[in-house]
C-alpha positions, 0 to 999 in steps of 0.5 A: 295083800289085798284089803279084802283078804286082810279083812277075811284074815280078821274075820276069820280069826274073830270068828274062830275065837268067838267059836271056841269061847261058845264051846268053852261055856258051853262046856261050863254050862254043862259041867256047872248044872245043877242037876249035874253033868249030861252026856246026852245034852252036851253032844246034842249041843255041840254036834252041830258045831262039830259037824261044821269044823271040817269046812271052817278048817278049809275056809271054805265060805258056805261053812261060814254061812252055814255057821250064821244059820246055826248061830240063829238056833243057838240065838233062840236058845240063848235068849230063851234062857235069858228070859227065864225067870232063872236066868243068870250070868251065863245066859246073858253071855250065852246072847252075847257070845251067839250074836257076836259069833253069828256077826263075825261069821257072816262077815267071814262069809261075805270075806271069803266069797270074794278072796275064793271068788277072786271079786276085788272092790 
C-alpha cells in the first residue's frame, strides 16, 4: 500500500472521529441548554453535517472540501461564543473540535484527490 493511501486512511479516520465528536457536543449543547432543548436549533445545526454524509461515506474528495468550508462557519460560531462573556467549557472545546476537524478534513481532501487521482509523490 502506497504512502498516500496510508495517509488518506488516517485522515480520513481522524476526521471521522473529530466528525462524530462535533455531533456529539453538539448534541450535548443542545440537550444541556438552559433555556431547555430546541428542536428547531438542532436541525439548524446538524443539517449541513448531514447533508455531507453521503459523500463522506463514499469518500469522495470534494465532500472533504466542502467539509473545510463548512467547518469555517461552524469556526465562526465557535469563537463567537468563545468570546461571550458566558463562555464556557464547551465553547472552548466547540473552537477546539472545529479547527481540529477542519484540519483533518483538508488533509483528507488533498489525500484523496491523489489516491482518486491516482497522483503518487
Amino acid at each position: 500500500m502506497s504512502s498516500i493511501k496510508q495517509l488518506f486512511i488516517r485522515y480520513r479516520r481522524l476526521t471521522h472521529c473529530f466528525l462524530a465528536a462535533l455531533i456529539a457536543l453538539i448534541l450535548y449543547w443542545n440537550f444541556a441548554r438552559p433555556s431547555g432543548f430546541n428542536v428547531v436549533l438542532l436541525v439548524a445545526q446538524l443539517l449541513p453535517l448531514a447533508a455531507l454524509a453521503p459523500g463522506l461515506y463514499s469518500q469522495y474528495y470534494r465532500a472533504y472540501s466542502w467539509l473545510c468550508f463548512v467547518m469555517l462557519l461552524y469556526f465562526v460560531l465557535a469563537v463567537m461564543g468563545a468570546f461571550a462573556s458566558t463562555a464556557s467549557l464547551v465553547d472552548y472545546l466547540f473552537v477546539l473540535l472545529s479547527t481540529a476537524l477542519f484540519i483533518s478534513s483538508m488533509m483528507c481532501s488533498r489525500y484523496a484527490q491523489r489516491v482518486q487521482k491516482n497522483i503518487t509523490d
